[in-house]
C-alpha positions as CSV (number, residue, x, y, z in Angstrom):
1,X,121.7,-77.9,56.6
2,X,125.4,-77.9,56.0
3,X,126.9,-79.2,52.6
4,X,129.0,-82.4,54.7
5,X,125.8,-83.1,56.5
6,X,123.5,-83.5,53.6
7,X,126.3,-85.5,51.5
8,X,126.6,-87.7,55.1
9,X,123.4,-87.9,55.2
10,X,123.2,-89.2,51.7
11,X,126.0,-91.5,51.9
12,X,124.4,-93.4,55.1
13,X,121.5,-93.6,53.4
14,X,122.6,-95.0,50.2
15,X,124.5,-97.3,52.7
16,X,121.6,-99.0,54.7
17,X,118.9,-99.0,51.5
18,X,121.8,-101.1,49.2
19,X,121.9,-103.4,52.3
20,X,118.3,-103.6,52.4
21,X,117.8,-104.2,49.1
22,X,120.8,-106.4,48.6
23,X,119.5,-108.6,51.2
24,X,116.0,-108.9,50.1
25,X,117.3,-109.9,46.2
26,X,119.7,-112.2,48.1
27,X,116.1,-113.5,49.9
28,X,114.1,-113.8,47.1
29,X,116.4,-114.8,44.3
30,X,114.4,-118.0,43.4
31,X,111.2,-116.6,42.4
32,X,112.9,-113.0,41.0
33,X,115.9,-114.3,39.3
34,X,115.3,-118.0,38.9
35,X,118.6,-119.2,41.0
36,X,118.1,-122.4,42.5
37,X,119.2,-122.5,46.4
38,X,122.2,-125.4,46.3
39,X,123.2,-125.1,42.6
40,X,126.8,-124.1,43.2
41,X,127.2,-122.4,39.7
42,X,124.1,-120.0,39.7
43,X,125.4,-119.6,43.6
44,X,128.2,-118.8,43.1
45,X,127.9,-116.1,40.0
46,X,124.9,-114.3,41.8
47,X,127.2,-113.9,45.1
48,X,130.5,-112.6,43.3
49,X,128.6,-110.8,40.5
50,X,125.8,-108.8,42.7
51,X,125.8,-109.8,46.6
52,X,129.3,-109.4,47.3
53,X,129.9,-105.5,45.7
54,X,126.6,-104.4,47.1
55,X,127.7,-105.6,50.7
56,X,131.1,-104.4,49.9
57,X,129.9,-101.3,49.1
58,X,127.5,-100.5,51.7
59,X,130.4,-101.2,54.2
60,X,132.6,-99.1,52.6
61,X,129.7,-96.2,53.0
62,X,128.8,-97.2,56.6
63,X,132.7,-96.9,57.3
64,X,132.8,-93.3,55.9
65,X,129.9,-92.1,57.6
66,X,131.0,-93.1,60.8
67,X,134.3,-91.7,60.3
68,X,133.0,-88.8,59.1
69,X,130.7,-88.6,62.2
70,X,133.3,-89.0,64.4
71,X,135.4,-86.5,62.8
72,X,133.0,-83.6,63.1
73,X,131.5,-84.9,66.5
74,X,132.5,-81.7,68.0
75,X,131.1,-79.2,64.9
76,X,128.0,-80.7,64.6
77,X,125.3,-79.6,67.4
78,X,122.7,-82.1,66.9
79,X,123.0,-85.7,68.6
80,X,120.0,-86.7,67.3
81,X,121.2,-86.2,63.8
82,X,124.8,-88.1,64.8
83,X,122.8,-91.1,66.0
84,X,120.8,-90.9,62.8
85,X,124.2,-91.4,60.6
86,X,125.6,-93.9,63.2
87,X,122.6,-96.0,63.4
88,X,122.1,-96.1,59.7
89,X,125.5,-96.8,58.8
90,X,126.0,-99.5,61.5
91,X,123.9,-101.8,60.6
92,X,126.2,-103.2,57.4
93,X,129.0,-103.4,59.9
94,X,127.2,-105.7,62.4
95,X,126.6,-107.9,59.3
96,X,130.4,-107.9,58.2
97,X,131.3,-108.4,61.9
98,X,128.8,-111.4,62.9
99,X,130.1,-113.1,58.9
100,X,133.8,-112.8,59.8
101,X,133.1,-114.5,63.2
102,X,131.0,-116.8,61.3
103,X,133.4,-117.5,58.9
104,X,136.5,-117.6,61.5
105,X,134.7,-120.1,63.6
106,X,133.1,-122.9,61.3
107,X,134.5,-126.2,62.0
């Protein structure tokens, strides 16, 4: 395997399992951390402390990989492995995409 496809590979990778497991702390933060749902200080803390540079991050990677995927569209043989890297990666930016329209939209 070529040295940019491993390292792509790694990067989308690292990119959906810190979603994952960003999400499922985010889920289970009660019984694991002891955060109350609704007390705006615990909230607030876990969300810019751990949720938000996890999330960040992970879109960060997902962007990468799919630029780099695009970028080498035409030197890398295997669509299989392309849809691998873009279906790992896009994941994080269907998150960010539905949040912003969330976001943009509440009344």
């Amino acid at each position: 395997m070529n040295k940019k496809l491993k390292w792509t590979l790694r990067m989308a990778l690292t990119s959906f399992s810190l979603l994952v497991f960003a999400l499922l702390i985010n889920y289970f933060r009660e019984p694991l951390l002891g955060i109350k749902e609704g007390y705006a200080p615990h909230n607030f803390s876990f969300n810019f402390l751990f949720f938000l540079p996890a999330i960040l991050t992970s879109l960060g990677l997902g962007i990468a990989v799919i630029g780099r995927t695009i970028k080498h569209w035409k030197n890398w043989n295997s669509l299989n492995r392309k849809l691998i890297f873009i279906g790992l990666s896009s994941p994080v930016i269907l998150l960010f995409i539905f949040q912003t329209i969330r976001i943009l939209t509440i009344e």
